[in-house]
ChimeraX commands (.cxc) that place a marker at each C-alpha (Angstrom):
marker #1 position 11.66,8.75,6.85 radius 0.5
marker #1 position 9.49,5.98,5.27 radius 0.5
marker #1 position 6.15,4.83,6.51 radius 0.5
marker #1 position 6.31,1.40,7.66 radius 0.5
marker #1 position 2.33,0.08,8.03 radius 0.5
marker #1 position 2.11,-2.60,10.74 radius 0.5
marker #1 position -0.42,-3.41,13.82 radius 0.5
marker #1 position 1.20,-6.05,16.14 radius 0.5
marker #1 position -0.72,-8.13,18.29 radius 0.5
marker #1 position 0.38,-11.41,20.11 radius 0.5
marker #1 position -1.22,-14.87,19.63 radius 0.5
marker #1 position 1.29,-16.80,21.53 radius 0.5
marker #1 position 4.95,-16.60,22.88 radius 0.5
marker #1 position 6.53,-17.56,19.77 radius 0.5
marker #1 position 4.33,-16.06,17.03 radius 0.5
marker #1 position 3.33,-12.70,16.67 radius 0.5
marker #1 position 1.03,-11.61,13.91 radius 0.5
marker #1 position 0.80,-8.22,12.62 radius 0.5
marker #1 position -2.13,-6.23,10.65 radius 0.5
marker #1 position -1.11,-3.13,8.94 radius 0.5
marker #1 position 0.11,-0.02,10.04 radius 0.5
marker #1 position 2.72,0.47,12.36 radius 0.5
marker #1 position 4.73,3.97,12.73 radius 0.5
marker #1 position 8.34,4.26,12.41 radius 0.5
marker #1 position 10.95,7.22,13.44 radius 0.5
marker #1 position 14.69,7.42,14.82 radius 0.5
marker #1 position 15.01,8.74,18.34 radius 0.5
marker #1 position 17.68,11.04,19.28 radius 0.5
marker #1 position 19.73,8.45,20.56 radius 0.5
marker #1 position 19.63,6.84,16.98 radius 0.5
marker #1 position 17.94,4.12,17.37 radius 0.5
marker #1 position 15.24,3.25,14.75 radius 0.5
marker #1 position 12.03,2.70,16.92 radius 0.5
marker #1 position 9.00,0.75,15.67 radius 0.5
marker #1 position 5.40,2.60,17.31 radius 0.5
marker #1 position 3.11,-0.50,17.24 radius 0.5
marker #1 position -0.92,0.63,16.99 radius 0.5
marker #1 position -3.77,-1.45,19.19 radius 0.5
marker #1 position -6.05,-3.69,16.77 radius 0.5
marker #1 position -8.18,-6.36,17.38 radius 0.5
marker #1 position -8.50,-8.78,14.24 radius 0.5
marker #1 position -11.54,-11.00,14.35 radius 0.5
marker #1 position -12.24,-14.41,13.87 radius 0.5
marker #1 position -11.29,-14.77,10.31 radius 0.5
marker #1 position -12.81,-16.98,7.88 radius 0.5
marker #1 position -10.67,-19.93,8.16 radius 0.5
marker #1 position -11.92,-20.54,11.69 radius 0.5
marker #1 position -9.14,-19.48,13.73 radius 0.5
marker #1 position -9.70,-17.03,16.06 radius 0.5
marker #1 position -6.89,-14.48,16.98 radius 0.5
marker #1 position -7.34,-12.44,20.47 radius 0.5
marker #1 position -5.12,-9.59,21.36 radius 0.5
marker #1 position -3.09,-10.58,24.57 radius 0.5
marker #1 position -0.58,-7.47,24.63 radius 0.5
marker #1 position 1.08,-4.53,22.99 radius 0.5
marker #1 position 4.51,-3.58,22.72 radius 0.5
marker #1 position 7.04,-1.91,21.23 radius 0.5
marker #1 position 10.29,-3.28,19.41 radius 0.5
marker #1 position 13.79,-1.26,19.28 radius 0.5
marker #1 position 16.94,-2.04,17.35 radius 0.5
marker #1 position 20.03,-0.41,16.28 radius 0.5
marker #1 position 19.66,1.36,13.29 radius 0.5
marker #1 position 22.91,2.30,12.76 radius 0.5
marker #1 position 24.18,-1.75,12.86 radius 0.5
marker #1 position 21.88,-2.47,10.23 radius 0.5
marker #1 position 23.12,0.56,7.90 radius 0.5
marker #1 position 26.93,-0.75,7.87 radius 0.5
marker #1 position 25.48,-4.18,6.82 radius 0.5
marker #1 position 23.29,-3.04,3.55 radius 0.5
marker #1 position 25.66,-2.23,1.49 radius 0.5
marker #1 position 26.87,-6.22,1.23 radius 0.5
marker #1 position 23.42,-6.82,1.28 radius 0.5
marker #1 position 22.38,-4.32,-2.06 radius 0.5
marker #1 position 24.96,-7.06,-4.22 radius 0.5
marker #1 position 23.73,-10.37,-3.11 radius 0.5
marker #1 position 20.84,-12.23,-5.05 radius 0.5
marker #1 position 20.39,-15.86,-5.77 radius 0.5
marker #1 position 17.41,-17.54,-7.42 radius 0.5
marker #1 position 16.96,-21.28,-7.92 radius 0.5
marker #1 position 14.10,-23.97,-8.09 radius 0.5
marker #1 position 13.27,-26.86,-5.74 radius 0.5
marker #1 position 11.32,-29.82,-6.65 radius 0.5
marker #1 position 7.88,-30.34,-5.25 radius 0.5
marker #1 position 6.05,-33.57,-5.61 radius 0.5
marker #1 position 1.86,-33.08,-5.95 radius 0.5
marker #1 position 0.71,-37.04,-5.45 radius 0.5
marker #1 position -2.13,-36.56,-7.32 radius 0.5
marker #1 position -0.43,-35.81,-10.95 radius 0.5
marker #1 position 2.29,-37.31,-12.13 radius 0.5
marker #1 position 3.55,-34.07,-13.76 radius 0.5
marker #1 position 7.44,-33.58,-12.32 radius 0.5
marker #1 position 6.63,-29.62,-10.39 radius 0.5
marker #1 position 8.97,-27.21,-8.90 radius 0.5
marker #1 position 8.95,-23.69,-7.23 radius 0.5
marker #1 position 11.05,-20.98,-7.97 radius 0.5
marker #1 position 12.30,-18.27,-5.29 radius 0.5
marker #1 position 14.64,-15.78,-5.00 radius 0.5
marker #1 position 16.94,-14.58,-2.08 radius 0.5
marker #1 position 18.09,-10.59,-1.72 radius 0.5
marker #1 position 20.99,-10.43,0.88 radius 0.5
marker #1 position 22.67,-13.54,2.25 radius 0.5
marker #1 position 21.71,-16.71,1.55 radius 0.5
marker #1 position 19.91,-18.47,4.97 radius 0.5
marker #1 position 22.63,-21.41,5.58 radius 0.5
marker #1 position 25.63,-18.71,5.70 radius 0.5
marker #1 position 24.00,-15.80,8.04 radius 0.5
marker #1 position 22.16,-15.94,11.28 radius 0.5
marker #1 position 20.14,-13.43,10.30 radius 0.5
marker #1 position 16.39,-14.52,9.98 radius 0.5
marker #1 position 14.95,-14.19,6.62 radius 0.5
marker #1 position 11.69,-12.93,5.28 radius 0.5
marker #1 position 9.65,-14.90,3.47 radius 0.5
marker #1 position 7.43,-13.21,0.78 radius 0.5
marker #1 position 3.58,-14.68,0.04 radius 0.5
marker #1 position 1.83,-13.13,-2.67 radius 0.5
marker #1 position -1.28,-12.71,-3.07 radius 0.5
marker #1 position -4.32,-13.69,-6.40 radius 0.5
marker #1 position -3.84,-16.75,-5.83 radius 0.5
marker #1 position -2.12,-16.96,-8.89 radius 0.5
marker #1 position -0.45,-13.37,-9.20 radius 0.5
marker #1 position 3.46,-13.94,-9.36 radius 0.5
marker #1 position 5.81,-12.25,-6.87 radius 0.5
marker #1 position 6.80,-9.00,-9.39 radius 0.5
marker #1 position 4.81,-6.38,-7.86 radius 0.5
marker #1 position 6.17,-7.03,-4.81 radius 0.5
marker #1 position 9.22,-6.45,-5.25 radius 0.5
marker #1 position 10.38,-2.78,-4.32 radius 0.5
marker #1 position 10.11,-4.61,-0.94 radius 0.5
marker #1 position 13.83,-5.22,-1.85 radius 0.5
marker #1 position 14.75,-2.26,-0.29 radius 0.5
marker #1 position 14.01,-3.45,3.15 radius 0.5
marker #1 position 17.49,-5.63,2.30 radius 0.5
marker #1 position 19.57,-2.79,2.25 radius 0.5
marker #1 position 17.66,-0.31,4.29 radius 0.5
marker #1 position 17.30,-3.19,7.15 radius 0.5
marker #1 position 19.49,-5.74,6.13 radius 0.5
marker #1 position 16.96,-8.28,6.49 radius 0.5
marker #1 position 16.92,-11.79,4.42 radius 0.5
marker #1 position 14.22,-11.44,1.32 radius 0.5
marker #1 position 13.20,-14.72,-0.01 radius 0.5
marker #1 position 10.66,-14.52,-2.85 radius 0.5
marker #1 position 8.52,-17.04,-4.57 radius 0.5
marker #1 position 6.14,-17.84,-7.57 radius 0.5
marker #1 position 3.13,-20.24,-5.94 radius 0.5
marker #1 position 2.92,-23.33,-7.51 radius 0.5
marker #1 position 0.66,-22.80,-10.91 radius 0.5
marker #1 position 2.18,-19.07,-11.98 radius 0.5
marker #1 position 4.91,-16.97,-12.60 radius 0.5
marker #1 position 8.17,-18.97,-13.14 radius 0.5
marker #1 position 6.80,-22.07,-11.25 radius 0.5
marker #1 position 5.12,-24.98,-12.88 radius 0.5
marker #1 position 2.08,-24.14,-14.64 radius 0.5
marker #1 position -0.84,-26.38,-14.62 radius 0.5
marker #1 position -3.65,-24.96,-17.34 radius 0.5
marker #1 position -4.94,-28.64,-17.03 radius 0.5
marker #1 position -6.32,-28.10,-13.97 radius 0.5
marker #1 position -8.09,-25.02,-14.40 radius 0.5
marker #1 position -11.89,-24.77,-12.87 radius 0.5
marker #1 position -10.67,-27.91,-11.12 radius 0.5
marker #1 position -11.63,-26.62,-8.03 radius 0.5
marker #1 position -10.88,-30.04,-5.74 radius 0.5
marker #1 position -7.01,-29.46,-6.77 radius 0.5
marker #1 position -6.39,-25.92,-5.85 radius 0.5
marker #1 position -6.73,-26.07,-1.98 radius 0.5
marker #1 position -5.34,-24.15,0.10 radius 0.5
marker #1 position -3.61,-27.42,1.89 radius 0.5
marker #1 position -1.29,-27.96,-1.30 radius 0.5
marker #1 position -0.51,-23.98,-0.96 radius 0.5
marker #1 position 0.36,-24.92,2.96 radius 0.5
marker #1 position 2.72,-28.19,1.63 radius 0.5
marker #1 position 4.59,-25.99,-0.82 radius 0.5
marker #1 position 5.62,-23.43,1.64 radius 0.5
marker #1 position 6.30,-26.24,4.04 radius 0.5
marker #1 position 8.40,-27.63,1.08 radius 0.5
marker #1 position 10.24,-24.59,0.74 radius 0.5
marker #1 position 10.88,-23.69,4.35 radius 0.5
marker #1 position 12.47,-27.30,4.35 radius 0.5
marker #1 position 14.75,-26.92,1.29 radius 0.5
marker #1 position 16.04,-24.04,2.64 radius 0.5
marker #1 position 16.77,-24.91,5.82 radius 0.5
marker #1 position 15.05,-22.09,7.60 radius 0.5
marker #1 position 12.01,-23.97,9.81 radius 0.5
marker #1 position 13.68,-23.34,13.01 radius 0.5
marker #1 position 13.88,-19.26,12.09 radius 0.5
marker #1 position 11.63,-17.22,9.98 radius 0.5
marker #1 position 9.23,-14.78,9.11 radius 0.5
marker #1 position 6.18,-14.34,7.03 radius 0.5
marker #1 position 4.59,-11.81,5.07 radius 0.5
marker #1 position 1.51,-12.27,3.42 radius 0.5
marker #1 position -0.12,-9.66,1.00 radius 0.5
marker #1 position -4.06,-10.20,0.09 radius 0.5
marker #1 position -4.21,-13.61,-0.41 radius 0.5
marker #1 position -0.55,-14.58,0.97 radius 0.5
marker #1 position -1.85,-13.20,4.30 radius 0.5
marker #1 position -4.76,-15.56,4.41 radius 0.5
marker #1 position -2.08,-18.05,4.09 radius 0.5
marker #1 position 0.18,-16.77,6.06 radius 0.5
marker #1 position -2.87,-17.29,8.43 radius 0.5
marker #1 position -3.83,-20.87,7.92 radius 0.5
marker #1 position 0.20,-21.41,8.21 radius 0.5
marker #1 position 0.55,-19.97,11.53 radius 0.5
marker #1 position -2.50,-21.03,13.22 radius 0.5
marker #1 position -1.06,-24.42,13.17 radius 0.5
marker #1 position 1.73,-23.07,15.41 radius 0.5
marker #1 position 5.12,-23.76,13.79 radius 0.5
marker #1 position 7.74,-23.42,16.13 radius 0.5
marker #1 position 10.37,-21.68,14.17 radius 0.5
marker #1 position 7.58,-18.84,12.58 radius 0.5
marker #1 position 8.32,-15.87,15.13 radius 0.5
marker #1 position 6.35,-12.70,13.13 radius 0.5
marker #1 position 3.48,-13.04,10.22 radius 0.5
marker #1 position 2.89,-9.63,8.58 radius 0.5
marker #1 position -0.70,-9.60,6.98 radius 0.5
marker #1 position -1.25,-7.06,4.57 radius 0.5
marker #1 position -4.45,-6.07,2.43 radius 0.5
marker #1 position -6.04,-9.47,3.73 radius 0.5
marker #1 position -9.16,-10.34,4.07 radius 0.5
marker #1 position -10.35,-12.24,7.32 radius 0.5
marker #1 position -14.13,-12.48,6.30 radius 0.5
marker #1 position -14.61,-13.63,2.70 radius 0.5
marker #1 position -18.23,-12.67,2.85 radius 0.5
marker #1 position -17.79,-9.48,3.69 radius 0.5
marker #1 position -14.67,-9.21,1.35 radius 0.5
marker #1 position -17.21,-10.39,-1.30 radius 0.5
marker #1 position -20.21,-7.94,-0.19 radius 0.5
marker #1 position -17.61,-5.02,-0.34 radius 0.5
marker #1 position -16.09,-5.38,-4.07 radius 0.5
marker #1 position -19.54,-6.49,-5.36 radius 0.5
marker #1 position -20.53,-2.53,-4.35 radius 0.5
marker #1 position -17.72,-1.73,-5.64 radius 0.5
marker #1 position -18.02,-3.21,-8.80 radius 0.5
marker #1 position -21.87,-1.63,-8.85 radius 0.5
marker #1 position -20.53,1.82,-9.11 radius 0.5
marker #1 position -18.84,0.94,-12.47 radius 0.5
marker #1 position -19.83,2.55,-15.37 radius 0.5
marker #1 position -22.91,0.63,-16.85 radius 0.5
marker #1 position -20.87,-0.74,-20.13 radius 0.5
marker #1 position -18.25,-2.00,-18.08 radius 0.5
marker #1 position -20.58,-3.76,-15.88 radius 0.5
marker #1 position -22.09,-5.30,-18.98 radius 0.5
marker #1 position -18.69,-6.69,-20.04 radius 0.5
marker #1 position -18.36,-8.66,-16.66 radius 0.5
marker #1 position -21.45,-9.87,-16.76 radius 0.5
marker #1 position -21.65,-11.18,-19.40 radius 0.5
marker #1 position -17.92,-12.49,-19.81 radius 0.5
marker #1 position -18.39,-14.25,-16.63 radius 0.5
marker #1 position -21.76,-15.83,-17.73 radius 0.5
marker #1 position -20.19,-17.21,-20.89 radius 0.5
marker #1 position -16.92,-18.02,-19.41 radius 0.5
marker #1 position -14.59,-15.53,-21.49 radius 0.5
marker #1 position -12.64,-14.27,-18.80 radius 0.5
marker #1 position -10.08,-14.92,-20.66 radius 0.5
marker #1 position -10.93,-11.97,-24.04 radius 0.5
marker #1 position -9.03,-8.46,-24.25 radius 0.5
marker #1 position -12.66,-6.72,-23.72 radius 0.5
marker #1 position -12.57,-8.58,-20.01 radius 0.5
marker #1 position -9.34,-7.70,-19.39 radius 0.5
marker #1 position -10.15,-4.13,-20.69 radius 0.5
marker #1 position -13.18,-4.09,-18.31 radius 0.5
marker #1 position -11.15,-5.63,-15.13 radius 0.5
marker #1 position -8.49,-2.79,-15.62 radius 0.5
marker #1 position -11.69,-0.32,-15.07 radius 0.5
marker #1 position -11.89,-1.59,-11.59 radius 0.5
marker #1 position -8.28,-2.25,-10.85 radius 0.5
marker #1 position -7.21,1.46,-11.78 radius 0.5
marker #1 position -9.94,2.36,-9.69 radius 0.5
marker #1 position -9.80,0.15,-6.38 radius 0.5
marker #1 position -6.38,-1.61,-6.91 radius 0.5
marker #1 position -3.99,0.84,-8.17 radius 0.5
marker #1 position -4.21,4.52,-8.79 radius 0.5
marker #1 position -0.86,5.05,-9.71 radius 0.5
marker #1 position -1.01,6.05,-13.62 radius 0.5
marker #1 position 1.01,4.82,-15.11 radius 0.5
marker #1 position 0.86,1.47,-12.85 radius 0.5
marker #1 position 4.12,0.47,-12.14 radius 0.5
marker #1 position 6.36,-1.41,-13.86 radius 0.5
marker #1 position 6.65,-4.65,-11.65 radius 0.5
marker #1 position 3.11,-4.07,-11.08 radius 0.5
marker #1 position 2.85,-4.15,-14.76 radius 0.5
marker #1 position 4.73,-7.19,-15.42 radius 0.5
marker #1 position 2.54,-9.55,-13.04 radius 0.5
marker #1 position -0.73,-8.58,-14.34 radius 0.5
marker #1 position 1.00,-9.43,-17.74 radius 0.5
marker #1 position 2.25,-13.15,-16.47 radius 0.5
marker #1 position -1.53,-13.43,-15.09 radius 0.5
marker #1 position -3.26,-12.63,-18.38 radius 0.5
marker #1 position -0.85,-15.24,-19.84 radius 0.5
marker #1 position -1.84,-18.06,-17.23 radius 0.5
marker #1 position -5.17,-17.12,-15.12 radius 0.5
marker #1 position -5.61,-20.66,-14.15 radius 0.5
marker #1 position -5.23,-20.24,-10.42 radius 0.5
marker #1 position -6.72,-16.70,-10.52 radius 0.5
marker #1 position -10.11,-18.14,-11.98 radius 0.5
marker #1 position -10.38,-21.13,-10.66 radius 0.5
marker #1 position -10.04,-20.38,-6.80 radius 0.5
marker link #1:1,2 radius 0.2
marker link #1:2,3 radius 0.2
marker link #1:3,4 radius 0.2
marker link #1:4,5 radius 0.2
marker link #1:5,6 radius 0.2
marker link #1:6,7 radius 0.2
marker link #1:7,8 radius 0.2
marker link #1:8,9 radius 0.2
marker link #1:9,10 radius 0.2
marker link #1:10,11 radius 0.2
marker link #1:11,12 radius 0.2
marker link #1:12,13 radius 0.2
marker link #1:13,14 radius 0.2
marker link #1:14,15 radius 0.2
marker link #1:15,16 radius 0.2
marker link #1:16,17 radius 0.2
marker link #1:17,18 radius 0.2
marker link #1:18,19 radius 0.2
marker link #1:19,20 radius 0.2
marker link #1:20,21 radius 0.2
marker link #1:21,22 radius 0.2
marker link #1:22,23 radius 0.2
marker link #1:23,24 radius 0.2
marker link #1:24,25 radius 0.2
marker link #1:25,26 radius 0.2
marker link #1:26,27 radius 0.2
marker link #1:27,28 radius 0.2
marker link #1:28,29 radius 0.2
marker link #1:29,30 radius 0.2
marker link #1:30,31 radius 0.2
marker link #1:31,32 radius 0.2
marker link #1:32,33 radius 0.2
marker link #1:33,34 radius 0.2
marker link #1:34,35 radius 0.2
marker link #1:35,36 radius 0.2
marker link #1:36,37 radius 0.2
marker link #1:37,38 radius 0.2
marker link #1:38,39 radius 0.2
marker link #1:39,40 radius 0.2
marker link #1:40,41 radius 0.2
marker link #1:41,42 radius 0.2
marker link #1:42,43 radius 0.2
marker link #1:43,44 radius 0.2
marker link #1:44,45 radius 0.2
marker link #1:45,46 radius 0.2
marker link #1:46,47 radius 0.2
marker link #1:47,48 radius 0.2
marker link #1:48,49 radius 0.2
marker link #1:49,50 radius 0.2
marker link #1:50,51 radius 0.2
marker link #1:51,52 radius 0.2
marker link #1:52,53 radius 0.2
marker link #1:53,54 radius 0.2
marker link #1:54,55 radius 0.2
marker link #1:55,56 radius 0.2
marker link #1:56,57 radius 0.2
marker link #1:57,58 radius 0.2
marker link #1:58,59 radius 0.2
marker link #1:59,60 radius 0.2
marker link #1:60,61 radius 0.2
marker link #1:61,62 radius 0.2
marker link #1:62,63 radius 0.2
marker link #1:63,64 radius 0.2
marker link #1:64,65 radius 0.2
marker link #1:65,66 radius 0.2
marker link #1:66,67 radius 0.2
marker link #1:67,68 radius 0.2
marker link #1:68,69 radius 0.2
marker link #1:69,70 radius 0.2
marker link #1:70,71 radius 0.2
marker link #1:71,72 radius 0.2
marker link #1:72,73 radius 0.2
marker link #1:73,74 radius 0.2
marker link #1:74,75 radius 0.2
marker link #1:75,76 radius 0.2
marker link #1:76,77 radius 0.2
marker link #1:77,78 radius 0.2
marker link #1:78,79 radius 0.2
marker link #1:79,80 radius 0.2
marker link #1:80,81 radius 0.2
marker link #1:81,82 radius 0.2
marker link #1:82,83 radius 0.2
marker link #1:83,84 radius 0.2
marker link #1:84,85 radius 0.2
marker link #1:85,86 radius 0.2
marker link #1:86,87 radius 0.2
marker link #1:87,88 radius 0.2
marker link #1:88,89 radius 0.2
marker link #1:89,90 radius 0.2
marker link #1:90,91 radius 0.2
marker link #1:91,92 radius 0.2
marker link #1:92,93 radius 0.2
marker link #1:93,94 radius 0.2
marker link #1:94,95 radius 0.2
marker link #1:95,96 radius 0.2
marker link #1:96,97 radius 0.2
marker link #1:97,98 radius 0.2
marker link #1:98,99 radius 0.2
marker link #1:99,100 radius 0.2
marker link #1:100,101 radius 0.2
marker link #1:101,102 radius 0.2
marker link #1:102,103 radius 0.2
marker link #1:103,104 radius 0.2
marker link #1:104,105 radius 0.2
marker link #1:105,106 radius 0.2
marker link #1:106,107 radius 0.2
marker link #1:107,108 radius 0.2
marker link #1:108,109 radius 0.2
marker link #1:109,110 radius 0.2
marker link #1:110,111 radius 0.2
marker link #1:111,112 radius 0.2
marker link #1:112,113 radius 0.2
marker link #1:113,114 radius 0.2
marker link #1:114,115 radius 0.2
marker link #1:115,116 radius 0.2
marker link #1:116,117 radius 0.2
marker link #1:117,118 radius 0.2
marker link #1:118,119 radius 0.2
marker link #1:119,120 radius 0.2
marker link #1:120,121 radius 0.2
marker link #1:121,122 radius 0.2
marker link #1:122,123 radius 0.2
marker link #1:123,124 radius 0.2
marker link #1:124,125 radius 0.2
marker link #1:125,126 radius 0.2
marker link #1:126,127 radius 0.2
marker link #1:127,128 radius 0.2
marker link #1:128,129 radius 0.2
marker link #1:129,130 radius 0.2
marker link #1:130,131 radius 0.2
marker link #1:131,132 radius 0.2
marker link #1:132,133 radius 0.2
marker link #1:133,134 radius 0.2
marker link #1:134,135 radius 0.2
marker link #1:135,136 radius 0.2
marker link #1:136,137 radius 0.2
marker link #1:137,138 radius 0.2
marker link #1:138,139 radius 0.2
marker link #1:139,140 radius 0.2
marker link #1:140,141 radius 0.2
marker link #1:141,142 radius 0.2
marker link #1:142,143 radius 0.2
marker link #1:143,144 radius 0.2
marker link #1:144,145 radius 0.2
marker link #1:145,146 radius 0.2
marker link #1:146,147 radius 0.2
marker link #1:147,148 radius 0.2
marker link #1:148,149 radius 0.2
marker link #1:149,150 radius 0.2
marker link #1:150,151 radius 0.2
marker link #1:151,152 radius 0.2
marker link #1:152,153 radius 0.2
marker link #1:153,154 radius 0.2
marker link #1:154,155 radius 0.2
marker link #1:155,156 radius 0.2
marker link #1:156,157 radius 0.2
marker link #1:157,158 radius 0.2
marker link #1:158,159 radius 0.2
marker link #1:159,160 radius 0.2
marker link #1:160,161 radius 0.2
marker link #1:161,162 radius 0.2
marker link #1:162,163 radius 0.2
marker link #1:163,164 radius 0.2
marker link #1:164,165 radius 0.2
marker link #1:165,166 radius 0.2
marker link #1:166,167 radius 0.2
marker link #1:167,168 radius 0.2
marker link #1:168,169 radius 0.2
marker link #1:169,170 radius 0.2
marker link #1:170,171 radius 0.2
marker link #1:171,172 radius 0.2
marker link #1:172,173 radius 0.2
marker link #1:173,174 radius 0.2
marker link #1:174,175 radius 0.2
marker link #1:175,176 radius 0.2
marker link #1:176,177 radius 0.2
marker link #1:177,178 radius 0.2
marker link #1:178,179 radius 0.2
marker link #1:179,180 radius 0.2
marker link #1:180,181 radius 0.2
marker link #1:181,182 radius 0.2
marker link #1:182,183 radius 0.2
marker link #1:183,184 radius 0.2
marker link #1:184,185 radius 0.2
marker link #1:185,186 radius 0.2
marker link #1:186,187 radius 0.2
marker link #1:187,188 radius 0.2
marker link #1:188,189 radius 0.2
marker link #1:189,190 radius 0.2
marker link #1:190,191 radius 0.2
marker link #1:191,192 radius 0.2
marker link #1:192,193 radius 0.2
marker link #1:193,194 radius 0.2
marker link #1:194,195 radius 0.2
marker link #1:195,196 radius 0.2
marker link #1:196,197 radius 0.2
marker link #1:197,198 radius 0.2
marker link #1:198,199 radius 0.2
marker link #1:199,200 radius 0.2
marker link #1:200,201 radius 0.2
marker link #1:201,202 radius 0.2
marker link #1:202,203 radius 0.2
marker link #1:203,204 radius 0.2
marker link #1:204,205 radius 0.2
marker link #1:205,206 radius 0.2
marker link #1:206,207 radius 0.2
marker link #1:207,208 radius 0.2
marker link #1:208,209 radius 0.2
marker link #1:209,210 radius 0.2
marker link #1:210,211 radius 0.2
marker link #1:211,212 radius 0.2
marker link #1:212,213 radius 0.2
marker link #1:213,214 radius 0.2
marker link #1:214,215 radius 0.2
marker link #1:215,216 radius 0.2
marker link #1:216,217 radius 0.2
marker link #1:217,218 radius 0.2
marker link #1:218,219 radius 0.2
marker link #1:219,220 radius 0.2
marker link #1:220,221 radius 0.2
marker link #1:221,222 radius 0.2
marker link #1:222,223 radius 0.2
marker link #1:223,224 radius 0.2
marker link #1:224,225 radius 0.2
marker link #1:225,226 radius 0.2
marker link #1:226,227 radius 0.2
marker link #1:227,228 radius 0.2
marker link #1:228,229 radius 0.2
marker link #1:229,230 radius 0.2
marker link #1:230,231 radius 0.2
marker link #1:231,232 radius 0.2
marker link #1:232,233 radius 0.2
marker link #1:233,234 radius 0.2
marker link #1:234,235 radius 0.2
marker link #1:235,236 radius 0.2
marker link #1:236,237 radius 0.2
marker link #1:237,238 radius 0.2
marker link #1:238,239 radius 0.2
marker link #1:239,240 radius 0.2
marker link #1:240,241 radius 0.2
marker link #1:241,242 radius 0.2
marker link #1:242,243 radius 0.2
marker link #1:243,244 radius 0.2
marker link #1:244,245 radius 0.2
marker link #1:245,246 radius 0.2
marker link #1:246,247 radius 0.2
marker link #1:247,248 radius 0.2
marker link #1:248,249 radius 0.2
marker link #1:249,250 radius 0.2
marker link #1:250,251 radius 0.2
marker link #1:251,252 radius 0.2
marker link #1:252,253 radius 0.2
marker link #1:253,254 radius 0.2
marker link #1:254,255 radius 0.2
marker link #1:255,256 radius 0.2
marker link #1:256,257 radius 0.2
marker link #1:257,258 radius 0.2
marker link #1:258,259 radius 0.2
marker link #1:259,260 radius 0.2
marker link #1:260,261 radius 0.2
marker link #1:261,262 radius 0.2
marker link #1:262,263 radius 0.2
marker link #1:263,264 radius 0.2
marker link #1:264,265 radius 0.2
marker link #1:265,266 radius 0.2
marker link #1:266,267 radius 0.2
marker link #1:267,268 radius 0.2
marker link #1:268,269 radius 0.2
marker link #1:269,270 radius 0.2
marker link #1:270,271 radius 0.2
marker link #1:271,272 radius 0.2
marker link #1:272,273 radius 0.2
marker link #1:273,274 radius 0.2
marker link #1:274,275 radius 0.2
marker link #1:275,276 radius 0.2
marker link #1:276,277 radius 0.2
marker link #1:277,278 radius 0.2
marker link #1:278,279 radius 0.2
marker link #1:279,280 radius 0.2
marker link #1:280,281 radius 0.2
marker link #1:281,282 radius 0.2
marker link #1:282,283 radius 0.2
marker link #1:283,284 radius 0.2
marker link #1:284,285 radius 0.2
marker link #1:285,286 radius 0.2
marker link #1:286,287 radius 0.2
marker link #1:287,288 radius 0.2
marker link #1:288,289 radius 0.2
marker link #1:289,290 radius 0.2
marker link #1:290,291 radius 0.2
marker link #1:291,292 radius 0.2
marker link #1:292,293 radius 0.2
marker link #1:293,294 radius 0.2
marker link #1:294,295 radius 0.2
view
């Protein structure tokens, strides 16, 4: 069986947010159990405090969702919505992508896919897919506004009074709209798409019933303290690279990027070779790093 990481706790009757890792296994009776751990998640950084009210356990047919993942495997539909930014007068839009049915022809609720950087498109997230056919649950991936096959903005870069995490909140408002899906969803937020995922649920949406946070931070000083230690137990050359890259502002150069990888294959990644969707959005970041450097 797979290892599915999730901690569950409770913030109100309608939301529940969960904190990796969570044990799965089928009973005899073949039903697919989820084993939800006890954490406590702390007052995170964006001043919303979460308290653990209650833990529980979820069950659900297995079986069911196995007859439906076969239609599921075949159905994938991409597109791009228009998203108006007042401040520009640039025309913007976000691109997403659906695995399984789309939302306005299934009851089924979908899953809705934040990535993390900002500024790191969707791609590495993507074996996810399989929880379409394995679970025959609704996938709906997007690029954030400013990478991957969204509108890119190099104009703004370092322009740190544009990249907020508020226009972030309006695009994924944007998109739950266009799709129709307010009144029914779910979030999952990896590194920096679960600090979003945060902000979005602390403002208690009434259709959001489970945010997944994964590899988030909820203290950005201590996030900070942590990789800068990190980042001291580097080799002494690369160290030197950073340094001085960052102090001159060539994040940009291959001997950055060469000196990045040192601490990505390290502390990111430690598959070798990385893998291929893994691969492909570190490629669309070194193309357009705007959102990357600037927030």
């Amino acid at each position: 069986m797979r290892l599915v990481c999730t901690f569950q706790i409770r913030r109100s009757r309608s939301v529940r947010i969960h904190l990796a890792h969570t044990f799965r296994k089928v009973g005899a009776d073949g039903v697919l159990r989820l084993l939800v751990a006890q954490a406590w998640l702390s007052q995170n950084v964006f001043y919303s405090p979460f308290y653990l009210l209650q833990l529980s356990s979820i069950s659900y047919d297995f079986n069911l969702r196995n007859a439906l993942s076969t239609a599921m495997t075949s159905q994938t539909t991409e597109g791009d919505i228009a998203f108006s930014i007042p401040s520009i007068s640039k025309d913007c839009k976000t691109w997403y992508q659906i695995h399984g049915p789309h939302p306005s022809t299934t009851s089924l609720r979908p899953l809705l896919i934040l990535h993390g950087g900002p500024g790191i498109p969707h791609n590495y997230l993507l074996p996810l897919t399989d929880l379409a056919t394995t679970h025959s649950i609704p996938l709906i991936f997007y690029d954030q506004i400013g990478c991957g096959r969204s509108t890119h903005l190099p104009e703004k870069k370092h322009d740190a009074a544009f990249w907020t995490v508020d226009l972030f909140l309006r695009e994924l408002d944007n998109l739950l709209t266009h799709l129709s899906i307010g009144n029914n969803y779910d979030l999952l937020g990896q590194s920096w798409g679960g600090i979003l995922g945060a902000c979005h649920a602390i403002r208690q949406p009434p259709g959001l019933k489970n945010l997944i946070i994964a590899n988030s931070p909820t203290d950005m000083g201590s996030w900070l303290e942590a990789a800068n230690r990190l980042r001291s137990q580097l080799p002494e050359d690369v160290q030197e690279v950073l340094n001085r890259c960052e102090r001159e502002g060539d994040e940009a150069s291959e001997e950055y990027e060469k000196a990045m990888m040192v601490f990505y294959e390290r502390h990111v990644c430690r598959v070798v070779p990385m893998p291929g969707d893994l691969q492909e959005s570190f490629r669309q970041l070194k193309e357009d790093s705007t959102v990357y450097l600037t927030m």
